[in-house]
KEKE-3310 file (N, C-alpha, C; in steps of 0.2 Angstrom, whole numbers, plus 5000, padded with zeros to 4 digits):
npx = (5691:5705:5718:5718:5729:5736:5742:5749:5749:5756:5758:5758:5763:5758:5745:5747:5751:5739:5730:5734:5733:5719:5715:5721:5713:5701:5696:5705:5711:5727:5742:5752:5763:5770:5771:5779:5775:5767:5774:5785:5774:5774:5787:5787:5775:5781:5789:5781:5769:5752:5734:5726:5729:5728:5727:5733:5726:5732:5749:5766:5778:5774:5754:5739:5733:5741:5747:5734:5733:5745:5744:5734:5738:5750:5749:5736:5729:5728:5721:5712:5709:5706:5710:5705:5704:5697:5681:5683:5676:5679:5690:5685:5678:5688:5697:5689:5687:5697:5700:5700:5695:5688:5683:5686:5682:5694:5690:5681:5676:5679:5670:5666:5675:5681:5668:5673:5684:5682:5671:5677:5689:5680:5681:5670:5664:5667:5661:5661:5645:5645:5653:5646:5636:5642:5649:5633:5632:5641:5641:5635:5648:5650:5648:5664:5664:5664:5650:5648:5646:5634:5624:5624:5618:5605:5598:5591:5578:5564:5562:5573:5582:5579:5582:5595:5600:5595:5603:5615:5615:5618:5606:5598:5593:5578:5576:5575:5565:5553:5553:5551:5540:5540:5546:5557:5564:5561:5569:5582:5584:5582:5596:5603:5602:5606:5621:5622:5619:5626:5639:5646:5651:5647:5640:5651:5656:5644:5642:5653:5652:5640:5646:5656:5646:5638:5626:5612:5617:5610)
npy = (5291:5283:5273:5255:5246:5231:5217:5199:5185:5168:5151:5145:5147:5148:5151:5166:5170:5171:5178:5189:5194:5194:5203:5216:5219:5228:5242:5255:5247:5243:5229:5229:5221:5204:5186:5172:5166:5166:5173:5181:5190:5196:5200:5210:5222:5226:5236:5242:5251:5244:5240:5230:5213:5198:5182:5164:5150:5140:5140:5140:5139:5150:5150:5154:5158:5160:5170:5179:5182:5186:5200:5207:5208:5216:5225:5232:5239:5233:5225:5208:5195:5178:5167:5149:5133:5123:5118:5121:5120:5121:5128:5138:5145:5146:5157:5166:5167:5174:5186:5188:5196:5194:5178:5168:5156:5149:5147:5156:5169:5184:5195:5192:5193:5207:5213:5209:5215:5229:5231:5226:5236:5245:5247:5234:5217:5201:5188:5174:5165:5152:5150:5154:5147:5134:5138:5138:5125:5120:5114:5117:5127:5127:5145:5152:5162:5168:5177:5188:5190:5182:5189:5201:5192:5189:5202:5204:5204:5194:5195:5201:5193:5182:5190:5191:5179:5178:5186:5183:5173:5177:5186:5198:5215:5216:5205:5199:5205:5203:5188:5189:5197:5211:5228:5232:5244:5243:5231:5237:5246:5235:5229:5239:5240:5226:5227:5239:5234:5219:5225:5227:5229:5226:5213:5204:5206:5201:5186:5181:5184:5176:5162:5161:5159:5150:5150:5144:5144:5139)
npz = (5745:5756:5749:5753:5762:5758:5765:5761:5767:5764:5763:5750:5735:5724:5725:5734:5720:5714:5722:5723:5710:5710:5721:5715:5704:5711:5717:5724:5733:5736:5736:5748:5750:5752:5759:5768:5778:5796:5805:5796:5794:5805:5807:5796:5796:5807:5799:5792:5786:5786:5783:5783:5786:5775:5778:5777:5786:5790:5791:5790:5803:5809:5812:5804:5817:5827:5823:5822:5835:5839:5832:5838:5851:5848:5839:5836:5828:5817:5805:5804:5792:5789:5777:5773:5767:5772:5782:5798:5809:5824:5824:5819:5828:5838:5831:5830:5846:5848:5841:5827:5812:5800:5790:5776:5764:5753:5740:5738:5726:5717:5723:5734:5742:5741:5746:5759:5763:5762:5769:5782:5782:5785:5796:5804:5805:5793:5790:5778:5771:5772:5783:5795:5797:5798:5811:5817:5820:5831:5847:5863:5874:5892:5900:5908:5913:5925:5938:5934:5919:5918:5925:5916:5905:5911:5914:5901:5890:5886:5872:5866:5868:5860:5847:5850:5846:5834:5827:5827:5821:5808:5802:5792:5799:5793:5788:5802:5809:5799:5800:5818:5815:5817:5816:5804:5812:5825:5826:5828:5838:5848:5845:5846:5860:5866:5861:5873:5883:5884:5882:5870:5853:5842:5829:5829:5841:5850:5845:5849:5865:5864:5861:5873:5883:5881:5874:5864:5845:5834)
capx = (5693:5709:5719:5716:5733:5736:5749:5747:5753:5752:5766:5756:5765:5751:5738:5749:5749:5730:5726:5738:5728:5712:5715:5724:5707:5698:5698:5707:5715:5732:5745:5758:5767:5767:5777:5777:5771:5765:5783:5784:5771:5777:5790:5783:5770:5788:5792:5779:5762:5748:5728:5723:5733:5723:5732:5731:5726:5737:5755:5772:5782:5768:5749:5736:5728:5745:5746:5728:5734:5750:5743:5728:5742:5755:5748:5729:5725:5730:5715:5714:5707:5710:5708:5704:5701:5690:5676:5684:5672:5684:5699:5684:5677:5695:5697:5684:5686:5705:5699:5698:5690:5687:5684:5684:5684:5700:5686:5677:5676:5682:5664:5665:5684:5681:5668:5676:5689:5680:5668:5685:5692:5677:5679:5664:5668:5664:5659:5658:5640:5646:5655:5640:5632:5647:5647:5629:5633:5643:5637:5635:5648:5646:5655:5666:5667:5660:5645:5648:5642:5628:5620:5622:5611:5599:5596:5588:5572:5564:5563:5583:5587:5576:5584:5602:5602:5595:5610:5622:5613:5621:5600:5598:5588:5571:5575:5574:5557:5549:5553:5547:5533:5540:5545:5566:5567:5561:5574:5587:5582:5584:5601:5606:5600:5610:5625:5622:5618:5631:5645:5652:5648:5647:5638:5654:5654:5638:5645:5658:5649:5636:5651:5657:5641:5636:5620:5613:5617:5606)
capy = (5286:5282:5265:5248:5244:5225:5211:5195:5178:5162:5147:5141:5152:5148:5156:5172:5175:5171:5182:5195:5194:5195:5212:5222:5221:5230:5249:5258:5239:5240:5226:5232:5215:5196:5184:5167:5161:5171:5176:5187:5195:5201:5205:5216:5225:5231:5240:5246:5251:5240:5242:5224:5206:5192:5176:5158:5150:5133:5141:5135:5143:5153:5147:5161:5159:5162:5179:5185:5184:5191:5204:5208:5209:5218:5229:5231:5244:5231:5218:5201:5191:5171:5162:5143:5128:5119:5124:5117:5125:5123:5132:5144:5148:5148:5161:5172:5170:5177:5192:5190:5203:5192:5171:5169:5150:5150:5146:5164:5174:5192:5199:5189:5194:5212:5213:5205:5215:5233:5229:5223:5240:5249:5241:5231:5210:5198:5180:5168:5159:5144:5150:5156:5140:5128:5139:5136:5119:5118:5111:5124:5125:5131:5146:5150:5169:5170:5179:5195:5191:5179:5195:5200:5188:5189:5208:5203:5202:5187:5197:5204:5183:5180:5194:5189:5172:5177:5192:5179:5168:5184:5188:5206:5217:5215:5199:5197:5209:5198:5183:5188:5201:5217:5233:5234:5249:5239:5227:5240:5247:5229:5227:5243:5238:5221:5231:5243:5229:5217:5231:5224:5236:5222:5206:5197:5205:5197:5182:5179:5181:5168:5157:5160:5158:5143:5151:5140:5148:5134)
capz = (5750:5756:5747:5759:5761:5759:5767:5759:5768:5763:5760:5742:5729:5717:5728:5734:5713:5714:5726:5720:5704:5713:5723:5709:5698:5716:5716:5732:5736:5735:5741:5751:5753:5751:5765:5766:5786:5801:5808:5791:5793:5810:5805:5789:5802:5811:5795:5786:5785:5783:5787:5785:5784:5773:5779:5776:5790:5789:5788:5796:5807:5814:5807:5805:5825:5831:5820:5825:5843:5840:5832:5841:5857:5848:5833:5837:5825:5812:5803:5800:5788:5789:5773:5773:5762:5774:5785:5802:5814:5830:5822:5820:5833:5842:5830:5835:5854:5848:5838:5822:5809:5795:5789:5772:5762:5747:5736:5738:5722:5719:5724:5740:5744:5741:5752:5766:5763:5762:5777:5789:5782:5792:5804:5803:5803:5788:5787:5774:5775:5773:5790:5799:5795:5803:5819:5821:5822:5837:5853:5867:5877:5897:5902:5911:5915:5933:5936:5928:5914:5919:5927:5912:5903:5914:5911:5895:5890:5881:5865:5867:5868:5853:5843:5850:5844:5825:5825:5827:5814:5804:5801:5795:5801:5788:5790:5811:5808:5797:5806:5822:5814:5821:5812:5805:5817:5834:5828:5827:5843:5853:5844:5853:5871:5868:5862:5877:5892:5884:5882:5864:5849:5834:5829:5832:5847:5850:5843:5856:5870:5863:5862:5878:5886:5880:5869:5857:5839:5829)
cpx = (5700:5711:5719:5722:5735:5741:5744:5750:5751:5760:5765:5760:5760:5745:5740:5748:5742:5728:5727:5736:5721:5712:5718:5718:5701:5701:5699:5709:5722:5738:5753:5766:5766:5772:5772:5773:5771:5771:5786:5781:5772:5780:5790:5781:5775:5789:5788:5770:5757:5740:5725:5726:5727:5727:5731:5732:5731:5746:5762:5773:5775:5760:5744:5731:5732:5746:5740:5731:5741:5750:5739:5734:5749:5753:5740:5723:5724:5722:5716:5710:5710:5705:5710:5701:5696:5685:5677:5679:5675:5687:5691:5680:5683:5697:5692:5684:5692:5705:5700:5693:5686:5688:5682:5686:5690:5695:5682:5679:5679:5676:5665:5670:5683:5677:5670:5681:5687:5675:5673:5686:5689:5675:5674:5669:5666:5667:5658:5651:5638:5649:5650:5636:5637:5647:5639:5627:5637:5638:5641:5642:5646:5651:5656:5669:5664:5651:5641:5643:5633:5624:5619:5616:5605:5596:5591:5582:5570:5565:5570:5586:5585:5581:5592:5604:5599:5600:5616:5621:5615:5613:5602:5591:5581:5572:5572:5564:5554:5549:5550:5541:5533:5543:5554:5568:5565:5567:5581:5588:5583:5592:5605:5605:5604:5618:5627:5623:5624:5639:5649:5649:5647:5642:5641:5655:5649:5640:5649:5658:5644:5640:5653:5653:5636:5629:5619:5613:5614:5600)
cpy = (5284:5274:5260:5246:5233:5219:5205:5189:5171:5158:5143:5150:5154:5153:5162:5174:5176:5174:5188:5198:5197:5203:5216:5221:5225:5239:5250:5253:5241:5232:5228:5227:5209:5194:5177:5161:5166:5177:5182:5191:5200:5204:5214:5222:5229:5237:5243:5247:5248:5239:5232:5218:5201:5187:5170:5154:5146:5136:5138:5139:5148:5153:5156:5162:5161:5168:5181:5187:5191:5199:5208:5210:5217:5225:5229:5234:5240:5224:5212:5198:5184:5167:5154:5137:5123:5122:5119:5123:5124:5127:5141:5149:5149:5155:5167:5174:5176:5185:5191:5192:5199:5185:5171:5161:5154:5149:5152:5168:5181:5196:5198:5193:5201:5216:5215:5210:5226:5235:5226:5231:5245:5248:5238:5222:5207:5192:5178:5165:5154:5142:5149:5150:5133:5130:5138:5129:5116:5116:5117:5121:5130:5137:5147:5156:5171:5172:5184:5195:5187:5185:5197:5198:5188:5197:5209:5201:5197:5188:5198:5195:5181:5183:5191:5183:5173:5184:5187:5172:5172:5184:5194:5208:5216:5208:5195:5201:5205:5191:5183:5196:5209:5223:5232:5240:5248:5236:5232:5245:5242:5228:5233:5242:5232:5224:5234:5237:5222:5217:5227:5229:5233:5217:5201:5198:5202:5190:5178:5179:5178:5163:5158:5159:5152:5146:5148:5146:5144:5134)
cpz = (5749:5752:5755:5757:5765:5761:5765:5765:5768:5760:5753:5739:5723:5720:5728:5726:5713:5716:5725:5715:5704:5714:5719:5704:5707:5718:5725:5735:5732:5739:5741:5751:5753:5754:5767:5773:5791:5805:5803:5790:5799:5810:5800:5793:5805:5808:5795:5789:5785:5788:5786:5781:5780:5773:5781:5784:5795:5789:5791:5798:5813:5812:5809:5812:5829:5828:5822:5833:5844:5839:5834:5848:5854:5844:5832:5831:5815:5809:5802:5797:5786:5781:5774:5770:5766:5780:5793:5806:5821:5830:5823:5825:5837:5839:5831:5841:5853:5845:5833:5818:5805:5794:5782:5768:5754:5742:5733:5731:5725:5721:5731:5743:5745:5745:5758:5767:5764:5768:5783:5788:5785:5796:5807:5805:5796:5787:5784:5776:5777:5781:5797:5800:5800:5811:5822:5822:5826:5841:5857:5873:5884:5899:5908:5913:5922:5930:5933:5922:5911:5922:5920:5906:5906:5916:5904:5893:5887:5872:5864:5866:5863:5845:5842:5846:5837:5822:5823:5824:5808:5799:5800:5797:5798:5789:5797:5812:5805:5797:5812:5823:5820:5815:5812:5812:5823:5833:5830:5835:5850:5852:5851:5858:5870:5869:5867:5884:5891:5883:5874:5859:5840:5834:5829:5838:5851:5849:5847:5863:5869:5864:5870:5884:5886:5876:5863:5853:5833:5831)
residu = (UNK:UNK:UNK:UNK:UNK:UNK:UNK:UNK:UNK:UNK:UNK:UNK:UNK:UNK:UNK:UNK:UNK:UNK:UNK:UNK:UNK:UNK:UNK:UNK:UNK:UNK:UNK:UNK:UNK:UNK:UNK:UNK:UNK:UNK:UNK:UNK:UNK:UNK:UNK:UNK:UNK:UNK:UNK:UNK:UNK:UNK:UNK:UNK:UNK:UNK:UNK:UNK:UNK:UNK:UNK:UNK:UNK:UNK:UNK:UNK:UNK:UNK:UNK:UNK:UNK:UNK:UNK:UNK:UNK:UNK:UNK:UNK:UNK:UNK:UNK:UNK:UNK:UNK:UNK:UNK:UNK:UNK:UNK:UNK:UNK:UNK:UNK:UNK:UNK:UNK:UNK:UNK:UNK:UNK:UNK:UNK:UNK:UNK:UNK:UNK:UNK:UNK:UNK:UNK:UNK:UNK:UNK:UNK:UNK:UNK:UNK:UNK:UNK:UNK:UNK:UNK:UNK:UNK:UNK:UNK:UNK:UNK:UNK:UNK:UNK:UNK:UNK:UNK:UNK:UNK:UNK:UNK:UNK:UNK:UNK:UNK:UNK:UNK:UNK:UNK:UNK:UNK:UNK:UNK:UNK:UNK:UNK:UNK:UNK:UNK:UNK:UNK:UNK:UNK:UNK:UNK:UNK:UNK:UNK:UNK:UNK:UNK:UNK:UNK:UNK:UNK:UNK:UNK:UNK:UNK:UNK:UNK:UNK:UNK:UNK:UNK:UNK:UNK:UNK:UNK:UNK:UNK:UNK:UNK:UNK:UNK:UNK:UNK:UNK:UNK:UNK:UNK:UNK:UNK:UNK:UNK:UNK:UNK:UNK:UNK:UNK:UNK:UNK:UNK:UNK:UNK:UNK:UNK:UNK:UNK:UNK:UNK:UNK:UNK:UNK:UNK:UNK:UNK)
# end
């Protein structure tokens, strides 16, 4: 496997060493790079190489919802992972509608982190539980994409709405089966027909049109 090459950013210098410490004990993790607010890291992305940023969400000069977007517009092929010391569930779901890969709390161990950070790198996403858990506590809201995608929704069968809302409860498969008493490989089978009928190819995909559709996710 190739090395996971890493940009840091973060305007605490205590943590940047922490974190620094962190991924230099993770095999195939190198860090490419350390820079101290979002506008650094654009910059860096100019020069050099880098398969996926982990950066603090709170930063100055450009904070880490203003770097996902930038990146996601500018350098798409590049990852994000936003660390955060609290569990504001706006900032996070504004981060999801934006494209981010990755939500991870400052709190997270190196098992968590490593993870988070091996599942982004194929191309997968990863959320903290703690995260999963705050965005099932929003209130719905309505949307506001025509009817495209309300056709959409209404191509789905009651089973496919049942399964959609315990995917985006981030349920796995054994799990979604033996909740609603059907076989891991029906669930696996419904996921593809959601994937397929709501054109996204992930569970945050899935995830983001819950949100934008107003589907409960509690």
């Amino acid at each position: 496997m190739e090395m996971i090459r890493v940009l840091l950013a973060d305007d605490h210098d205590l943590l940047l060493e922490s974190l620094a410490l962190l991924l230099s004990q993770i095999e195939q993790v190198a860090i490419v790079g350390t820079v101290s607010d979002g506008k650094q890291a654009l910059q860096f992305l100019e020069q050099y190489e880098v398969d996926i940023v982990l950066a603090d969400l709170n930063m100055p000069v450009l904070n880490g919802l203003g770097l996902v977007s930038e990146i996601r517009q500018h350098h798409p092929k590049v990852r994000v992972i936003l660390l955060t010391m609290v569990e504001e569930a706006a900032q996070i779901r504004e981060a999801i509608q934006i494209g981010v890969d990755g939500y991870l709390l400052k709190k997270s161990n190196r098992v968590e982190v490593e993870r988070a950070i091996r599942a982004v790198a194929e191309g997968q996403t990863y959320f903290s539980v703690a995260i999963t858990r705050q965005l099932a506590q929003l209130p719905n809201e309505k949307s506001t994409t025509g009817h495209l995608e309300t056709n959409q929704i209404e191509t789905l069968t009651h089973r496919e709405r049942e399964i959609l809302v315990l995917i985006i409860q981030d349920l796995t498969n054994q799990q979604i089966a033996e909740q609603l008493f059907i076989s891991p490989l029906t669930v696996e089978t419904h996921r593809r027909n959601l994937f397929r009928k709501l054109n996204v190819s992930s569970a945050l995909g899935l995830m983001r049109y819950a949100l934008r559709n107003g589907i409960a996710i509690s």
